[in-house]
C-alpha positions in Angstrom: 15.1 3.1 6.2 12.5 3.3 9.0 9.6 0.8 8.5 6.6 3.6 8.1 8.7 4.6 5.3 9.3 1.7 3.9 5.5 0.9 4.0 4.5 4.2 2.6 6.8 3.5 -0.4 6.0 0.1 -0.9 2.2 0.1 -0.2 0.3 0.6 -3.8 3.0 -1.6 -5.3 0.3 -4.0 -6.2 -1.2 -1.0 -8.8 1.6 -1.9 -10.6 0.4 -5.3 -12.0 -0.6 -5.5 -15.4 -4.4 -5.3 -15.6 -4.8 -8.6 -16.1 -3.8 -10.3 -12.8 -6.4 -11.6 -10.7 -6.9 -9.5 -7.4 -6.4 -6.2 -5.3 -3.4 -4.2 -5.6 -3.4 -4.9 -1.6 -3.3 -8.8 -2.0 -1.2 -8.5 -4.9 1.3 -6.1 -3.2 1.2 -7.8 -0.1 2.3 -11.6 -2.6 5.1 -9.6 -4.0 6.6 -8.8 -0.2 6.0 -12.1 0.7 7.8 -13.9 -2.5 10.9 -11.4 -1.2 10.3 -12.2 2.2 10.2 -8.6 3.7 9.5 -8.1 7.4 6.0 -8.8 8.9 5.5 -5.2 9.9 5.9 -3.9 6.1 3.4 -7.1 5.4 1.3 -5.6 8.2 1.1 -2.1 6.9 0.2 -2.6 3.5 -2.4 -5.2 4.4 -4.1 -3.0 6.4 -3.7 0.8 4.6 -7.3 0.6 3.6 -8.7 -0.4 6.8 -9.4 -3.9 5.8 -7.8 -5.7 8.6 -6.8 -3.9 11.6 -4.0 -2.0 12.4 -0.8 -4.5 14.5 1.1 -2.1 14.6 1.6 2.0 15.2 3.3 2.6 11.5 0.6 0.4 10.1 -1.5 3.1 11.5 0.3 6.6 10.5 0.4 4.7 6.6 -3.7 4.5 6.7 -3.4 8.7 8.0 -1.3 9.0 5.0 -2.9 6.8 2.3 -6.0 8.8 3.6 -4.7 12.4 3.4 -3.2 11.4 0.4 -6.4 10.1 -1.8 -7.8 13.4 -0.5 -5.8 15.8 -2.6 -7.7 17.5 -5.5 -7.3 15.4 -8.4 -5.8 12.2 -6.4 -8.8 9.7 -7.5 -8.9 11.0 -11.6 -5.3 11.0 -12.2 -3.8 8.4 -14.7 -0.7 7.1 -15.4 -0.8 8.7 -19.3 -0.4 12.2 -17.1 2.7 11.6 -16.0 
């Protein structure tokens, strides 16, 4: 798998915590990749999807274009997980 893709899969993982665990879904997503000790350009990516940090890398910067044109969609902010 090519690393923008692997970033674009991986980089909300963090939403996936329970509710109750303390921080972001970027710092929590980018813990998870580190405890499995995924490549720095995936770490890279995620980190910087919400334009945090800057980009490192060129796929750090086609995942913000997608994260962005993503969360633009009709609908993409007032979704829940009960509507899937």
């Amino acid at each position: 798998m090519f690393i923008v893709e692997f970033i674009g899969l991986f980089h909300d993982i963090g939403k996936s915590f329970d509710h109750d665990v303390e921080g972001t879904h970027v710092s929590l997503g980018i813990d998870l990749l580190r405890k499995y000790k995924e490549k720095d350009e995936v770490i890279w990516g995620m980190e910087a999807h919400h334009g945090d940090t800057d980009p490192k890398t060129i796929e750090a910067i086609l995942v913000q274009i997608g994260d962005i044109v993503s969360a633009s969609r009709p609908g993409a902010r007032k979704e829940t997980v009960s509507t899937y």
